[in-house]
C-alpha positions, 0 to 999 in steps of 0.5 A: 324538114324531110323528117316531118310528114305531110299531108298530100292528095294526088288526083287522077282520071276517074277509073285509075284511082286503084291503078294510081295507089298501087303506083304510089306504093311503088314509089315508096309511099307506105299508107294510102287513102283512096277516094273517087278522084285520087289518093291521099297520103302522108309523107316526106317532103323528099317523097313529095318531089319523087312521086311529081318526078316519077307518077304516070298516073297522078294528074297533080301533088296537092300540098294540105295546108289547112282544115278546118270546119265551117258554117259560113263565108266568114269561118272560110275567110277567118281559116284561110287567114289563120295559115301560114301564107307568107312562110310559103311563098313571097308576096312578089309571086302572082296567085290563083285560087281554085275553089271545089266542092261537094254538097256544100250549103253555102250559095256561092262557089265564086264569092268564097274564091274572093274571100280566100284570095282576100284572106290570102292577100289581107295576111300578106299585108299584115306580115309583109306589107305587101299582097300578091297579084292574082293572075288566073292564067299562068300563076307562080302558085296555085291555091286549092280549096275544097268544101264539103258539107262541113270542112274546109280543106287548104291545098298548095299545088306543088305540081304548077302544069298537070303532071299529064304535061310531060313536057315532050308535047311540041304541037295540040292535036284535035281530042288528045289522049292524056299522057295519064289516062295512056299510062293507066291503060298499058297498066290496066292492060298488064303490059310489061316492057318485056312484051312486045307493044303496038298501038295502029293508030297512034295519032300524035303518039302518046301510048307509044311514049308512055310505054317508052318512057316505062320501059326505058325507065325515064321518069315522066316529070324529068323534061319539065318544072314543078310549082315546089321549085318556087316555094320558099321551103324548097331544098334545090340541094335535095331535090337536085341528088333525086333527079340524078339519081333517077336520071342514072336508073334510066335504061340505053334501050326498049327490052322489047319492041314498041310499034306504032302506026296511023294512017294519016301523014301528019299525025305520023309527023307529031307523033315522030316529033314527039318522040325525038323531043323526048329523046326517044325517037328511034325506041319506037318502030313507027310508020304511016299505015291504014290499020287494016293493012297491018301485019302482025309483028310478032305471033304474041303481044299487046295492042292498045287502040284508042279509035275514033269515037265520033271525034275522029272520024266524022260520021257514024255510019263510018264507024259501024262500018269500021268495026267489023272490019276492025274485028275481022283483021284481028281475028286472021291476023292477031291470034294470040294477042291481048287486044285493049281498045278504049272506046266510049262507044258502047256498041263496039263489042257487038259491032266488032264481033268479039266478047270482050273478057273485061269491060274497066269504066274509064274517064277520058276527060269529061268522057265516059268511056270503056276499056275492052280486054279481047283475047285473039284466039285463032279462028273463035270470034267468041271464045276466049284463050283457056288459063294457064295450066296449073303446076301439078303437085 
């Protein structure tokens, strides 16, 4: 199986599409699509566990199945049947059908979910004599349709739960950041393991984690299951030999230090929580502080802030008062630091008084947001840090 290549769509946050392609080709996939909303690629089956197993930036692996054109309810229903279902999965398991679109002309996204599922369900019935259940809310496979004017295309989710779960989450906290929005930030930011890391207000945690698990190498989707386990093409040989041999490249220790912070109690419980059920609870240098009563650790490093925009704090008179405040600490206490704050509040450079060196449009869910580059230079409000001389010669 692992000589055939596939046909694969892996999506993620609206923002991170060139961050995720750059990921992908780091995993070993050679030739890429990028399209707003995700990646395309063709691959091995073994390179389809390895980027579920290892990408902080996809938020699903989506197997195609099928395409075809269309031009009716009927040519939808006539493709879907056409595939090869029963070879994929058994008619015990239970299903769910998700259908998308962009400027399809047929009328009714919900009555083409019904057809798709009917044609799923009628070719069971014919090779198996038996049809799966549907069960819409913790499904053993996934179905992915997605329709433009013309095409139908046929997708088999081979993640189950986003990849975003990573499994280490043990309680839901009010507006979480993604664990791959979080991912994308620190790369976005350029962080490397060897700089020295703080997040102030961490909330439960998950920016500090992502940088953990970077830095100690420990892949995202180690703690976790995948919807391929379940396919009847599954090889568990092969997909055991890649586990341990992505489990033997993990590191015993952070290189450099990751501080986290926030100023209420509980979040600093989850948040330690979090890490321990990560297994990395004493990687991460966390403690209960107001963020303006923190010092920096280090003369130089990177700061990833995700503040409250109207989320979690109540009222916006308190965030026009706090961010020039926000400004003014790190202008006397972080010269010399790269500082990213994600934000989707657009008044945020002026409030804070510093021009930012990058503006990156980002998506936090449904949540048009921005990611602002300050570099903290001693004393400038408005000056940025000089380039790096150039090697003479």
């Amino acid at each position: 199986m692992d000589s055939t290549k596939r046909r694969f769509f892996a999506p993620c946050p609206r923002g991170l599409e060139g961050v995720l392609e750059t990921e992908l080709h780091g995993l070993g996939v050679p030739a890429t699509t990028k399209t707003e909303g995700g990646i395309g690629f063709t691959a091995p089956w073994s390179t389809m566990y390895w980027v579920n197993l290892k990408s902080h930036i996809a938020s699903r692996v989506l197997w195609e199945v099928g395409h075809s054109p269309y031009r009716s309810e009927e040519d939808v229903y006539r493709a879907a049947y056409a595939l090869a279902w029963p070879e994929w999965f058994a008619p015990s398991q239970t299903i769910k059908v998700k259908v998308s679109a962009r400027r399809c002309p047929l009328p009714s996204l919900d009555f083409l979910t019904l057809r798709i599922k009917d044609a799923v369900c009628d070719k069971f019935v014919a090779a198996r004599h038996r049809r799966p259940s549907v069960d819409t809310e913790r499904p053993n496979i996934r179905l992915d349709a997605f329709l433009d004017q013309q095409t139908v295309t046929f997708y088999l989710d081979t993640s189950g739960e986003p990849l975003f779960k990573r499994g280490h989450r043990i309680g839901s906290v009010e507006a979480p950041l993604r664990e791959n929005l979080a991912a994308g930030i620190l790369r976005l930011a350029g962080w490397t393991p060897k700089e020295i890391l703080l997040d102030p207000m961490c909330g439960s945690g998950t920016i500090p984690l992502e940088a953990t698990l970077m830095a100690r190498q420990i892949p995202p989707g180690i703690s976790r299951n995948f919807a391929f386990e379940r396919l009847l093409i599954h090889d568990s040989q092969r997909w055991g030999h890649l586990r341990e041999a992505a489990r033997a490249k993990q590191l015993a220790d952070v290189p450099s230090a990751i501080y986290a912070s926030d100023h209420d109690p509980a979040m600093v419980k989850i948040a330690q929580r979090t890490f321990q059920s990560a297994g990395v609870g004493i990687d991460v240098r966390l403690k209960q502080s107001d963020i303006l009563d923190f010092e920096a650790p280090a003369d130089q490093g990177v700061m990833v802030i995700n503040p409250p925009y109207g989320v979690r704090l109540s009222q916006p008179d308190e965030l026009e008062s706090f961010y020039p405040k926000l400004g003014d600490w790190l202008k006397q206490r972080f010269a010399g630091w790269r500082t990213y704050i994600l934000t989707g509040d657009a008044r945020v450079p002026k409030l804070i008084g510093l021009a930012p060196s990058k503006r990156i449009p980002l998506f936090n869910g449904a949540l048009e947001c921005r990611l602002y580059e300050f570099l903290i230079v001693q004393g400038g409000a408005r000056r940025r840090l000089a380039p790096p001389p150039q090697p003479i010669g």
